[in-house]
C-alpha positions as CSV (number, residue, x, y, z in Angstrom):
1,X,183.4,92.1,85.2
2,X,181.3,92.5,82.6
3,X,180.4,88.8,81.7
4,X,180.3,88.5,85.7
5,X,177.2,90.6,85.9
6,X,175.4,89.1,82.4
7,X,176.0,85.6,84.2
8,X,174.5,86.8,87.7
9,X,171.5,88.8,85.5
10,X,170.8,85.2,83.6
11,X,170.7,83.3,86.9
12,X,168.2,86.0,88.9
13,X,166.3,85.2,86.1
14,X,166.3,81.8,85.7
15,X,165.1,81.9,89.4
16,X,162.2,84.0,88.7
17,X,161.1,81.9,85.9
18,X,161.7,79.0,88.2
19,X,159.5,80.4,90.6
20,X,157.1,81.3,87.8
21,X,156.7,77.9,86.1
22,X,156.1,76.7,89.7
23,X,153.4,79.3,90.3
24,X,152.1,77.9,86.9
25,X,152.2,74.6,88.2
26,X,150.1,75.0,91.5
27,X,147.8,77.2,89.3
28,X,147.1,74.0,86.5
29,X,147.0,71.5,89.3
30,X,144.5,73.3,91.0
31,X,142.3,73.9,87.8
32,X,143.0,70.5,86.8
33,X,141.0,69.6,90.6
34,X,138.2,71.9,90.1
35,X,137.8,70.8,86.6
36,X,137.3,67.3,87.9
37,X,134.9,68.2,91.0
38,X,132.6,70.3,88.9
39,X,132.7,67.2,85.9
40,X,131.6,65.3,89.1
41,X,129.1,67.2,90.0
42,X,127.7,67.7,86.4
43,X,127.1,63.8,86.2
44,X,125.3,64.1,89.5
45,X,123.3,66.5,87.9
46,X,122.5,64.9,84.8
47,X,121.5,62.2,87.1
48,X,119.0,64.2,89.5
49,X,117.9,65.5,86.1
50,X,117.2,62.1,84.9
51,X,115.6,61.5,87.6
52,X,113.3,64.8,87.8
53,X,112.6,64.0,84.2
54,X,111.4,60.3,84.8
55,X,109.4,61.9,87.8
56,X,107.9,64.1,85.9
57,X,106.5,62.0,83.6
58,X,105.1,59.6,86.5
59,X,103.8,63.0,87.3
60,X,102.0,63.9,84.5
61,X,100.9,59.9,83.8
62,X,99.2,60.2,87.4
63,X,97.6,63.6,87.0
64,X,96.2,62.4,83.2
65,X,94.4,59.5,85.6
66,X,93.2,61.9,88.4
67,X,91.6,64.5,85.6
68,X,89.9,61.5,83.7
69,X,89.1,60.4,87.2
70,X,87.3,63.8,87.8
71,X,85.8,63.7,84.6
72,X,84.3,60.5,84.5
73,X,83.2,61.6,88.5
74,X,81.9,65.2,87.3
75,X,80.1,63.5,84.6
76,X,82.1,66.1,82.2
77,X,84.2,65.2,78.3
78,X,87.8,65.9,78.5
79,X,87.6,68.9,76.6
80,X,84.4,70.9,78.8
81,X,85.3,73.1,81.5
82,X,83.7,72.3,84.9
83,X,80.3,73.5,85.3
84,X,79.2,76.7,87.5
85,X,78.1,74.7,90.4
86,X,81.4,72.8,90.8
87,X,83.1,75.8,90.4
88,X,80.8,77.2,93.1
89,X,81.9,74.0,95.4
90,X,85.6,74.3,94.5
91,X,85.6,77.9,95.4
92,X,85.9,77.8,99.4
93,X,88.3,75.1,99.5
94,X,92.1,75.8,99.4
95,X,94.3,76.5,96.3
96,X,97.6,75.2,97.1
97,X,99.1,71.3,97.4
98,X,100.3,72.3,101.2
99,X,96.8,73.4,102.0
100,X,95.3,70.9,100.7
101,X,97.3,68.6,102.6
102,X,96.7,69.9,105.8
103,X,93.0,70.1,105.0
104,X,93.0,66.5,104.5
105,X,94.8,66.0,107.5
106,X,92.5,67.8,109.2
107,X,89.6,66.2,108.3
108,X,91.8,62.7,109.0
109,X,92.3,63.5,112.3
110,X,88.5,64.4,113.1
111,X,87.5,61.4,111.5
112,X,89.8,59.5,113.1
113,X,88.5,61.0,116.6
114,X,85.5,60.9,116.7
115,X,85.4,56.7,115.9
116,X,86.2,54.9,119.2
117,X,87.9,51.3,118.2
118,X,86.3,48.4,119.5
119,X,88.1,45.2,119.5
120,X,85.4,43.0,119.3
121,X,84.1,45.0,116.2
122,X,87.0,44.5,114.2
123,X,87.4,40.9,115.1
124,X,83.0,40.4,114.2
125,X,83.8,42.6,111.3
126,X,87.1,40.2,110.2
127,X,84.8,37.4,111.1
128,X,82.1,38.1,108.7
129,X,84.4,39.4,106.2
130,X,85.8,35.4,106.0
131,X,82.4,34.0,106.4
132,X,81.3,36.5,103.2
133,X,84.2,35.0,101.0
134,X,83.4,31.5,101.9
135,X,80.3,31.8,100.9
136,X,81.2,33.8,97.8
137,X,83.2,30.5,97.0
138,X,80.8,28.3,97.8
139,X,78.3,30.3,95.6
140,X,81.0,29.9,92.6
141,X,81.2,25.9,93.4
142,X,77.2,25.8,93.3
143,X,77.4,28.1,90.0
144,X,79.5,25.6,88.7
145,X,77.7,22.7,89.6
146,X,74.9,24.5,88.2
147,X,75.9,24.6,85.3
148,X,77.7,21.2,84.7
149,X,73.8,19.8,85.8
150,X,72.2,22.1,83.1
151,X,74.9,20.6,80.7
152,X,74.0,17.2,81.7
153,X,69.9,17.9,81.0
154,X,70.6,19.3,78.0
155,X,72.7,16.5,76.5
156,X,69.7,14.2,77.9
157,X,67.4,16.2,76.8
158,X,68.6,16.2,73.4
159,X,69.1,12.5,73.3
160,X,64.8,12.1,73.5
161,X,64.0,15.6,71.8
162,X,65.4,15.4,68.7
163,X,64.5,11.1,67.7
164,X,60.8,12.8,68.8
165,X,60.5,15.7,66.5
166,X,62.0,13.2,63.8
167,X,59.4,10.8,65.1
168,X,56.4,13.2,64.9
169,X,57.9,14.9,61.8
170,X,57.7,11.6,59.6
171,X,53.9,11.1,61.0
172,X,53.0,14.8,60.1
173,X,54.3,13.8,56.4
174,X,51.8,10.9,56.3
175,X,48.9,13.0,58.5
176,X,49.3,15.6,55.8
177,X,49.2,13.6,52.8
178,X,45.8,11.4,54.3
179,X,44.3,14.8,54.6
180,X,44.7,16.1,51.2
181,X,43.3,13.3,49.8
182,X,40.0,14.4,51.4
183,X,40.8,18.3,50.2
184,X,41.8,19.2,53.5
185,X,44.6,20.2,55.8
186,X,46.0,18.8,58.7
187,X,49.3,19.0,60.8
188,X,50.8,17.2,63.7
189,X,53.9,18.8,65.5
190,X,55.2,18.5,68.8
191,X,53.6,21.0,71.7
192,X,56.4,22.6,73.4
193,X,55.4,24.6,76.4
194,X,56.2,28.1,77.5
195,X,59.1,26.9,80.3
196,X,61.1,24.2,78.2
197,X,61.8,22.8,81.4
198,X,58.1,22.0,81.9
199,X,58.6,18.4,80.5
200,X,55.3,16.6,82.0
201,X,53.5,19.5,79.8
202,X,55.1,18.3,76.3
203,X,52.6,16.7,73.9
204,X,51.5,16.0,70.6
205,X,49.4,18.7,68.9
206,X,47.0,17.9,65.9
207,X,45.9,20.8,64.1
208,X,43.1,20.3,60.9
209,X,41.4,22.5,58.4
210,X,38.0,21.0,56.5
211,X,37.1,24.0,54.6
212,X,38.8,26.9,53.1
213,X,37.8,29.6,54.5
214,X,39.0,28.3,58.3
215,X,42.5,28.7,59.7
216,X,44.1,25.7,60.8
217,X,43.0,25.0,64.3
218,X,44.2,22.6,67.4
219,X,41.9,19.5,67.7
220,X,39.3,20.1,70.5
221,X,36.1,19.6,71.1
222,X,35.4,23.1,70.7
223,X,36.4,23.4,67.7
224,X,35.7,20.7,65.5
225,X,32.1,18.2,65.3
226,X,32.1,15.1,66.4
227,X,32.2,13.5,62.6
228,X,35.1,15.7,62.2
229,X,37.2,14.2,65.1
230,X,36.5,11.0,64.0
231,X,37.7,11.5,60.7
232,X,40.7,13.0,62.3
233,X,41.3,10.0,64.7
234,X,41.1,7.6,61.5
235,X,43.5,9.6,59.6
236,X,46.3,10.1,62.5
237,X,46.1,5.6,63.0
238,X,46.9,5.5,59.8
239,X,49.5,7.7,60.0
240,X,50.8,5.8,62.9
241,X,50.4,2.4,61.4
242,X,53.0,2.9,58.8
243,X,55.7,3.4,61.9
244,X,54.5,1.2,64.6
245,X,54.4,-2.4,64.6
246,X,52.0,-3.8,66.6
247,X,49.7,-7.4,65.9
248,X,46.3,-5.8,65.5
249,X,44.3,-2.6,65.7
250,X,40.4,-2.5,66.3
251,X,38.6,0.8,66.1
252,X,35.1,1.0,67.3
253,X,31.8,2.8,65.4
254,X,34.6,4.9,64.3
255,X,32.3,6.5,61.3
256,X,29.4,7.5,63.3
257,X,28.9,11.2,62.8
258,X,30.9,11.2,59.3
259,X,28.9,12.4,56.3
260,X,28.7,10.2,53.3
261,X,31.6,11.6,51.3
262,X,34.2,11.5,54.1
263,X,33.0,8.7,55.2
264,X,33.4,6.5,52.1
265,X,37.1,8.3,51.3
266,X,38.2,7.6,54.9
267,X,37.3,3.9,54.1
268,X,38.5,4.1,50.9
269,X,42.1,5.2,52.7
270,X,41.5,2.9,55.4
271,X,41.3,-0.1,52.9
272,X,44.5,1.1,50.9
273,X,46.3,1.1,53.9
274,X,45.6,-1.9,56.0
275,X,45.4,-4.2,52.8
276,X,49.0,-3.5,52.1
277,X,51.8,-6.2,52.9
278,X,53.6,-6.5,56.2
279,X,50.7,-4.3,57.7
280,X,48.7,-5.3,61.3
281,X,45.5,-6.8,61.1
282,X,43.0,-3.6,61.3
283,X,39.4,-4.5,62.9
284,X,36.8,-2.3,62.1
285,X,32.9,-2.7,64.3
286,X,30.3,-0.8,63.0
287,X,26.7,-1.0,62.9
288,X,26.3,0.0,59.3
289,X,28.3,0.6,56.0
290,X,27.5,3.0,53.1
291,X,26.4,0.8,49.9
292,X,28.8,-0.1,47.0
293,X,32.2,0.5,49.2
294,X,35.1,-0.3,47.1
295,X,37.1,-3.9,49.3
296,X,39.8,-5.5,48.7
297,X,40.3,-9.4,48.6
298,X,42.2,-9.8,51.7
299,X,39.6,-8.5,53.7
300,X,36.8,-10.4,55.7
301,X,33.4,-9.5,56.5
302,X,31.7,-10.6,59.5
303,X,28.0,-10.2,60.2
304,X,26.8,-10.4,63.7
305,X,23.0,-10.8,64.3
306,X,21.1,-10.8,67.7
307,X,17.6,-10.7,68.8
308,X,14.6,-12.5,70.0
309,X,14.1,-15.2,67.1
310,X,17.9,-16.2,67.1
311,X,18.7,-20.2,67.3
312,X,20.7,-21.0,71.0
313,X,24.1,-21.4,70.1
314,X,23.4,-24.8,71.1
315,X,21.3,-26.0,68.2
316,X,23.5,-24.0,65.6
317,X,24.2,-26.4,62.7
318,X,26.1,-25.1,60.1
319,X,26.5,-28.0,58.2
320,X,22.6,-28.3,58.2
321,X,21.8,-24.3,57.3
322,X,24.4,-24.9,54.3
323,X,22.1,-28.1,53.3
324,X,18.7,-26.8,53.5
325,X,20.0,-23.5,51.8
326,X,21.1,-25.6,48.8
327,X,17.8,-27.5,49.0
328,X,16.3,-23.7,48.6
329,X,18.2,-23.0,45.8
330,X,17.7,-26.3,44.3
């Protein structure tokens, strides 16, 4: 009897904890479900969080634009505080995002209102906006060609400019040194007006000094004497002879007006010069020399007479003068 109740006590038991690991069972399987739904939803939340955060930093990106936008509008340094008188305009106007907003959309919707579309305006406005950037394009094409032609002048330009100033440059080393032999100074240089462009105004510019207490000056008639321009004119052929070629040069009364001393070093010059080899044959007409000039033996002196007791070239006889004048001498 006794083991009969023990064995009927151990299987009431067993039921109960039967029905107590079951209990246990539901119990874990429903924590096991919640445990997943909320690991769910924590990965949707580190997501929207993500997501906040990334905002947030658009956010602040865009509002570091809008303040230095403000600033640079207000005319005010990052680190100043707005002045009184914004303050002053700031003041009426609302404080919150949503009041703003509406307050722009109020202001939207007046403008909007009180502008009547036209169709014709928009299509004259769409019209001139194409007709403003084709010509905007065809102001770029002409810029360009512009410049390509500027290009084009200046390569020219410096294809004649620079053989010039070399030209003039080796005549201003000759110019110079025929004026120091007289004890004076003299330049020649190119004359390069104000506009560059201004070609038909380029010349050559001759600038002397005869005593020392002047300043070099241009060549003009205001300027210099007449025997002083002469000697200059002398002095610059010569300069030229030595770089252009040409059969012969004849120069006319060129020492009328010199005094004595220039006169006789400008022929003394003259004579070194035009005497020398592979030089043009110089022809000089003058009514008078200066006595005891210093000539060379290549040169040849020709004495032209004329007036009222002159023999017709008819009954010249030169063969006969050269007799009789022997018979004189004889």
């Amino acid at each position: 009897m006794n083991r009969y109740r023990k064995c009927v006590v151990s299987i009431r038991e067993k039921v109960q904890l039967t029905l107590r690991l079951a209990q246990s069972v539901r119990e874990y399987n429903k924590l096991e479900i919640h445990i997943r739904e909320q690991s769910h939803l924590k990965q949707q939340a580190e997501v929207k969080v993500n997501e906040l955060k990334q905002k947030c930093i658009e956010w602040k990106a865009d509002c570091r634009k809008l303040l230095a936008l403000a600033h640079k509008s207000t005319g005010t340094n990052p680190n100043e505080d707005l002045p009184q008188s914004f303050l002053t305009e700031f003041e009426p106007l609302p404080s919150s995002l949503e009041e703003l907003d509406d307050k722009i959309h109020e202001y939207q919707v007046r403008a909007d209102s009180t502008v009547q579309t036209d169709e014709t305006v928009v299509e004259e406005y769409r019209q001139r906006e194409e007709e403003i950037a084709d010509l905007e394009n065809k102001i770029q094409r002409k810029e360009q060609e512009k410049d390509n032609h500027q290009a084009t002048i200046e390569e020219a330009k410096q294809l004649w400019l620079e053989p010039i100033k070399d030209l003039i440059g080796r005549i201003n080393e000759s110019f110079r040194y025929f004026f120091s032999c007289l004890n004076c100074v003299g330049e020649v240089d190119l004359k390069i007006p104000e506009n560059p462009e201004d070609y038909h105004k380029y010349g050559i510019r001759i600038k002397v000094k005869f005593r020392d207490a002047e300043q070099l000056k241009e060549l003009s008639p205001f300027h210099q004497s007449g025997g002083e321009r002469s000697v200059t004119t002398v002095l610059y052929m010569l300069a030229l002879q030595e770089l252009v070629t040409c059969p012969f040069r004849c120069v006319d009364e060129i020492n009328q007006g010199m005094d004595p001393i220039n006169e006789r070093k400008v022929f003394e010059l003259v004579v070194n010069t035009v005497c020398q080899k592979s030089t043009s044959q110089y022809f000089l007409l003058t009514p008078k020399l200066l006595p005891d000039l210093s000539y060379a033996r290549n040169m040849q002196i020709l004495c032209i007479n004329n007036g009222p007791f002159m023999l017709s070239h008819k009954q010249w006889n030169l063969r006969k003068i050269i007799k009789n004048r022997a018979k004189i001498e004889d």
